[in-house]
C-alpha positions in Angstrom: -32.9 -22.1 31.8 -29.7 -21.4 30.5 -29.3 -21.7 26.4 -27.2 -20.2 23.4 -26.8 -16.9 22.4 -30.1 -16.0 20.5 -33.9 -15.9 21.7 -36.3 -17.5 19.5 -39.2 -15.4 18.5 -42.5 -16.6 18.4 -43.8 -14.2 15.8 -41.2 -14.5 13.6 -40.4 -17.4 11.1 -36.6 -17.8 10.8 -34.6 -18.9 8.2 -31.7 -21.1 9.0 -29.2 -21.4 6.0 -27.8 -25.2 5.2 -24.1 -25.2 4.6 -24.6 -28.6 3.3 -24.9 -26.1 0.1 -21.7 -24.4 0.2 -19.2 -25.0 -1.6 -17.0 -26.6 0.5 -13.5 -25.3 -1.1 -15.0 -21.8 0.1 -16.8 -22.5 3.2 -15.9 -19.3 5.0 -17.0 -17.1 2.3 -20.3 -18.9 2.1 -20.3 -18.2 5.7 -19.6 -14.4 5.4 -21.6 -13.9 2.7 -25.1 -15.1 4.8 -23.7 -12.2 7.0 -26.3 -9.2 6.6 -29.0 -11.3 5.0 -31.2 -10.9 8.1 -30.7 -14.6 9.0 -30.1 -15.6 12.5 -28.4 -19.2 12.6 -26.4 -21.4 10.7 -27.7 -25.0 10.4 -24.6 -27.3 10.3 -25.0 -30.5 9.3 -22.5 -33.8 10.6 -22.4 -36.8 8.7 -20.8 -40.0 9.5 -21.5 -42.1 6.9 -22.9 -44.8 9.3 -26.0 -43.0 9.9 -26.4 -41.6 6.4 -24.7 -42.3 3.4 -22.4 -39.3 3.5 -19.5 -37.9 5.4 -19.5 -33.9 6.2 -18.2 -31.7 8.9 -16.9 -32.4 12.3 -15.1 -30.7 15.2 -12.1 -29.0 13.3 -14.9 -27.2 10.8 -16.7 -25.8 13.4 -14.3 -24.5 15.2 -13.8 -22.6 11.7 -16.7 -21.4 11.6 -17.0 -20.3 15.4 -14.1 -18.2 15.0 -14.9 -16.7 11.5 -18.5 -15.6 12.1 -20.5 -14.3 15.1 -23.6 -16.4 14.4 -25.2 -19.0 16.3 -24.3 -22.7 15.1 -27.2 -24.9 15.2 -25.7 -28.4 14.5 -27.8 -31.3 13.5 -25.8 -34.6 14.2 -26.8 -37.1 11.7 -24.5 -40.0 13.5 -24.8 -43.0 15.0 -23.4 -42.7 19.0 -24.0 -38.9 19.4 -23.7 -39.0 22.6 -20.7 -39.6 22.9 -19.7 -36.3 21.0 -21.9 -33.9 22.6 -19.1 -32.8 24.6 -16.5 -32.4 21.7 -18.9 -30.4 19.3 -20.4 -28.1 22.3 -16.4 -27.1 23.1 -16.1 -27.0 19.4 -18.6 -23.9 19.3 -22.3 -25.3 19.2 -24.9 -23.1 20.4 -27.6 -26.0 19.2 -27.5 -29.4 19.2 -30.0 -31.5 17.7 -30.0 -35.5 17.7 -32.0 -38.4 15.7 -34.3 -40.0 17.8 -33.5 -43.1 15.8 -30.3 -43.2 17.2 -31.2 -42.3 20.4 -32.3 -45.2 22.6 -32.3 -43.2 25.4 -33.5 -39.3 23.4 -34.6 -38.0 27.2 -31.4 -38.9 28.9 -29.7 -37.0 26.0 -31.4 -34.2 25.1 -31.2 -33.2 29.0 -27.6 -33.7 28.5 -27.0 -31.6 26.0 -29.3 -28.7 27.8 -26.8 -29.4 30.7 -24.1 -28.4 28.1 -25.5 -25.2 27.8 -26.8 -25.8 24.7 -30.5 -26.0 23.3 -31.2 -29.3 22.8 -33.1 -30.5 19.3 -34.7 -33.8 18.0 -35.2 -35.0 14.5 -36.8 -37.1 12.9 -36.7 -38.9 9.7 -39.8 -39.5 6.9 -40.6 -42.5 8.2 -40.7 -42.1 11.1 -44.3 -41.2 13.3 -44.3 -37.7 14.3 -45.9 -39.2 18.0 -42.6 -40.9 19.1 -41.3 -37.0 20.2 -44.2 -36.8 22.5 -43.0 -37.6 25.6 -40.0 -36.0 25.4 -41.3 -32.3 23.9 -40.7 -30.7 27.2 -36.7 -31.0 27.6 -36.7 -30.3 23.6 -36.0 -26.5 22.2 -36.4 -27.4 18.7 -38.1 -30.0 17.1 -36.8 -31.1 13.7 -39.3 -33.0 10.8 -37.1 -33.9 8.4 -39.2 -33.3 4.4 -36.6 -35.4 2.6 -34.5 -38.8 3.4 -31.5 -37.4 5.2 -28.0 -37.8 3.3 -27.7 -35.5 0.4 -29.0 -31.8 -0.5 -30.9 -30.3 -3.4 -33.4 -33.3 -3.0 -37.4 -32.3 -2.9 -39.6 -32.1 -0.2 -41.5 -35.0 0.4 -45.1 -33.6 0.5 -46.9 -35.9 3.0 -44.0 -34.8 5.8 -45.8 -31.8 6.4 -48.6 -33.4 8.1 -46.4 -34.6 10.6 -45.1 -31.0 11.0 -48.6 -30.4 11.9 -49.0 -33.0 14.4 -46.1 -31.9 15.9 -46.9 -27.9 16.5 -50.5 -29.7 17.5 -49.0 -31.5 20.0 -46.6 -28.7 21.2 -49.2 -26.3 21.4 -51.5 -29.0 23.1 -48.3 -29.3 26.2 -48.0 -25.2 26.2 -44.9 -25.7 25.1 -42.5 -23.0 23.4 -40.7 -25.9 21.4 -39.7 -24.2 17.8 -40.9 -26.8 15.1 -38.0 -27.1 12.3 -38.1 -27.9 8.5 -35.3 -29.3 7.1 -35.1 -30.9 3.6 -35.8 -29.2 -0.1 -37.8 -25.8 1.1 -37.5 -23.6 -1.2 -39.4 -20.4 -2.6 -42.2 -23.0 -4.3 -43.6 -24.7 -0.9 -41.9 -22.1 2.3 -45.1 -20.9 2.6 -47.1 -25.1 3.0 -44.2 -25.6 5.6 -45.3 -21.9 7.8 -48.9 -22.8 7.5 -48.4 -26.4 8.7 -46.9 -24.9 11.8 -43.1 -24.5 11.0 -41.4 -22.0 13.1 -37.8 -22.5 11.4 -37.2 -23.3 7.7 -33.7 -25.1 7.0 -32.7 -24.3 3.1 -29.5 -24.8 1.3 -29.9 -25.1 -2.2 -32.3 -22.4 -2.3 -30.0 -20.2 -0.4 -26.1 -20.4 -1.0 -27.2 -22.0 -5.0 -29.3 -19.3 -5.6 -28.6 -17.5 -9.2 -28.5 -13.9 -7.7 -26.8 -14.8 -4.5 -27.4 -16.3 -1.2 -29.2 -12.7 0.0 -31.4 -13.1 -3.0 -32.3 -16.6 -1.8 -33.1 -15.6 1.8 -35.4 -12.9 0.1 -36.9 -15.2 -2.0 -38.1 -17.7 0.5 -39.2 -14.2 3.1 -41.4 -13.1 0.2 -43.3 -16.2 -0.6 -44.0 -16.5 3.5 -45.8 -13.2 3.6 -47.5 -13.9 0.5 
């Protein structure tokens, strides 16, 4: 089954840095300075502004980012239509794709496209949306995505109550015998990292926490490692 360039591991929790959090102006130093922080991934959101409220990267900036750095780009396509992109951003460099299930109407037919693609193939879902709806479609997924805040903007806080539905979702994984990673994505931080790993989170999305952090983006990564051991 082929997929990107990195292996999940199972006993591992990874830390995938936002570069909704960079500052744009500088977005390949951001990049190079996550380099050597013992992450594995950069999480790359695209905005529309049809699907949320803001506009952020597309095909030219992750091309960029393809060429300037050796990591894999795990792109989370908040858009309406994605479909008809998958194509552009995969030959754009994305080793991960991961769609919305609310705008999906048809979330098997394109997550099995995008695996086609040679890519792993994610699915996200927003707060209010029931955790149950990815059910039937866990077994063509690599990641599954619970998003903790409403989707649009950084630095927000995580909505509490969202991690139950990470729970239902490892539960259900777990009840399939699946190897589906279970993302968090939306205001983890140093304060609740830890809530999000016991819930049953397998990948932690953080932005603010990371590239805003006072010491520097490797102080932020170390931050969030040391409140998940404890």
């Amino acid at each position: 089954m082929p997929r990107s360039t990195w292996t999940p591991c199972r006993d591992a929790i990874r830390i995938a840095p936002s570069l909704l959090a960079a500052d744009f102006g500088a977005l390949t130093e951001a990049v190079h300075s996550l380099e050597g922080t013992g992450i594995e991934r950069l999480h790359v959101d695209v905005m529309d502004g049809v699907f949320v409220p803001n506009f952020t990267f597309g095909t030219d900036t992750v091309r960029v980012l393809k060429r300037e750095t050796s990591l894999p780009l795990e792109l989370h396509l908040m858009i309406v239509e994605p479909d008809k992109h998958l194509e552009l951003f995969r030959d754009a460099g994305a080793d991960a794709i991961t769609v919305h299930y609310e705008a999906c109407p048809h979330l098997h037919r394109t997550l099995v496209t995008i695996r086609e693609l040679d890519c792993r193939a994610g699915a996200a879902i927003v707060p209010s949306t029931p955790a149950l709806v990815l059910d039937d479609v866990l077994e063509v997924m690599d990641l599954a995505l619970v998003m903790t805040i409403d989707p649009g903007w950084g630095g927000q806080k995580l909505i509490p109550r969202t991690l139950r539905k990470v729970a239902q979702v490892r539960e259900e994984i777990t009840r399939q015998g699946l190897e589906t990673e279970v993302e968090v994505d939306g205001g983890v931080d140093a304060t609740n990292a830890r809530a999000c790993v016991e819930a049953g989170a397998d990948v932690l999305v953080a932005g603010t926490a990371i590239l805003r952090h006072e010491h520097g983006p490797g102080a932020g990564v170390a931050a969030i490692e040391a409140a998940i051991a404890g």
